[in-house]
N, C-alpha and C positions, 0 to 999 in steps of 0.2 A: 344609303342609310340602312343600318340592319333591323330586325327585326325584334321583338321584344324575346323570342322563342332564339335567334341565333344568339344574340346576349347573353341568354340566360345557359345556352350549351358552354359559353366562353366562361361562364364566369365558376361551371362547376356542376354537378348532378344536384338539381334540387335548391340550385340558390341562384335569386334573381338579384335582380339591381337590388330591390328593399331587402334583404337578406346579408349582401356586402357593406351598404352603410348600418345594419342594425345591428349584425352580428355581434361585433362588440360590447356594447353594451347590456347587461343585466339586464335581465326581463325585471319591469318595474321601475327601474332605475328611472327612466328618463319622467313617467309617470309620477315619481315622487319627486323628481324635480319642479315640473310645473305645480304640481300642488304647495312644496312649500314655498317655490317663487309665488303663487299666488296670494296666500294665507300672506308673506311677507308683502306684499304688497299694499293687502289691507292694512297690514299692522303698520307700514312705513305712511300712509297719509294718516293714518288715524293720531303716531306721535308728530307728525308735521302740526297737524291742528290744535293740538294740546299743548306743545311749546309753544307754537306761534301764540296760545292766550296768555299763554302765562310771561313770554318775554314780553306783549304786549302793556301786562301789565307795571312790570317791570323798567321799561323805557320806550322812550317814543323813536328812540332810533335804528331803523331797520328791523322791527324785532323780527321778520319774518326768516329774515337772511341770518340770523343767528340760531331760528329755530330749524331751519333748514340744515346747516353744518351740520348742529348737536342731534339731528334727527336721524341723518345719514350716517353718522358715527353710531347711534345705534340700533339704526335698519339693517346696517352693515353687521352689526354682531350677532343681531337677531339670526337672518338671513345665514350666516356662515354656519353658526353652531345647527339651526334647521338641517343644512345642507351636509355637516360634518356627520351629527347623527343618524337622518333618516334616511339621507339620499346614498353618501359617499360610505358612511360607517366604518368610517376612520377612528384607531386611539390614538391618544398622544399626541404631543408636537402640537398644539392648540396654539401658540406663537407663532409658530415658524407657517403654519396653513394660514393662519389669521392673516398673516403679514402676505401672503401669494394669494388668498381671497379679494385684498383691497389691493393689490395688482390686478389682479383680471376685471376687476368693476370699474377702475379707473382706467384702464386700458379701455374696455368698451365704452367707456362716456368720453373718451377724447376720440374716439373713432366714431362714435353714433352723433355727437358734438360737428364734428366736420364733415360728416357726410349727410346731416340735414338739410344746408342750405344749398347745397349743388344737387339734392335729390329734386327739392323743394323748387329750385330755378329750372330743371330738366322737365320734372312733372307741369311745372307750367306751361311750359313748351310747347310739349309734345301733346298732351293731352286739352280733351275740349273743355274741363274742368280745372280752371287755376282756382277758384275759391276751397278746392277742396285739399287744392295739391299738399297745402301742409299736414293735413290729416292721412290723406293716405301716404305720405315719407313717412310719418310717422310712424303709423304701421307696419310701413316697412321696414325702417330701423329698428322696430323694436322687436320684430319677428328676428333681424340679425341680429342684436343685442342677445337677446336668449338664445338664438345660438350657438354665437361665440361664447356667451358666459360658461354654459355646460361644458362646453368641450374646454375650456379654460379652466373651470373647477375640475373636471373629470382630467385631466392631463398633468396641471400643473399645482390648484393649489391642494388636492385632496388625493393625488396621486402617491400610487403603491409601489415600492422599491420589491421586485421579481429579483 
């Protein structure tokens, strides 16, 4: 096994392992991404609970799963245009990112979707903790969730033509 100091001769004068995964990315960049992930966070249950009253009022069927859809359709635009502006700082083409925005979200909730309940069965397992195991998959998936969203915004739906 090599050393953190032989790594860091291989990788270059002055740059270590965190150096070759950060480089890339804009100073701030990833900073302003968690914060308008977060802000949008709040702002996605806070319209989950306000449509949930009002479809509630409205019908007695399912209104949650109705508020849920129309919530996420516009958590989703909230979310992009945040991400378009403050993060990526993209012009134009507001369609064509919009449309590779709700790619990468629906990409990661069918992948965070299927890899819940074989975390969720493994954590049981292995660990002395099964009462907790869906909480901490959860965490875990959501730590990769955010992840893969950034580098999925950041590559493909907010990505720069060099």
């Amino acid at each position: 096994m090599q050393t953190e100091a032989e790594v860091s001769s291989e990788l270059g004068p002055g740059r270590g392992l965190r150096g070759v995964l950060t480089d890339h990315i804009p100073r701030g960049q990833l900073l302003r991404y968690v914060l308008v992930g977060g802000c949008n966070t709040a702002f996605s249950f806070g319209i989950y609970a306000l449509l949930t009253h009002l479809f509630t009022r409205l019908t007695s069927f399912y209104p949650y799963e109705f508020a849920s859809v129309m919530g996420s359709l516009i958590s989703i635009t909230v979310s992009f245009l945040g991400y378009k502006w403050f993060v990526f700082k993209t012009r134009g083409h507001y369609l064509r990112e919009w449309m590779r925005a709700t790619a990468v979200y629906t990409t990661s909730i069918v992948i965070t979707t299927l890899a819940l309940p074989l975390l969720v069965v493994t954590l049981r397992h292995w660990t002395r903790y099964p009462q907790a195991a869906p909480y901490i998959a959860g965490g875990i998936v959501t730590a990769a969730s955010v992840t893969m969203s950034f580098f999925g915004h950041k590559h493909f739906s907010f990505r720069r033509k060099t």
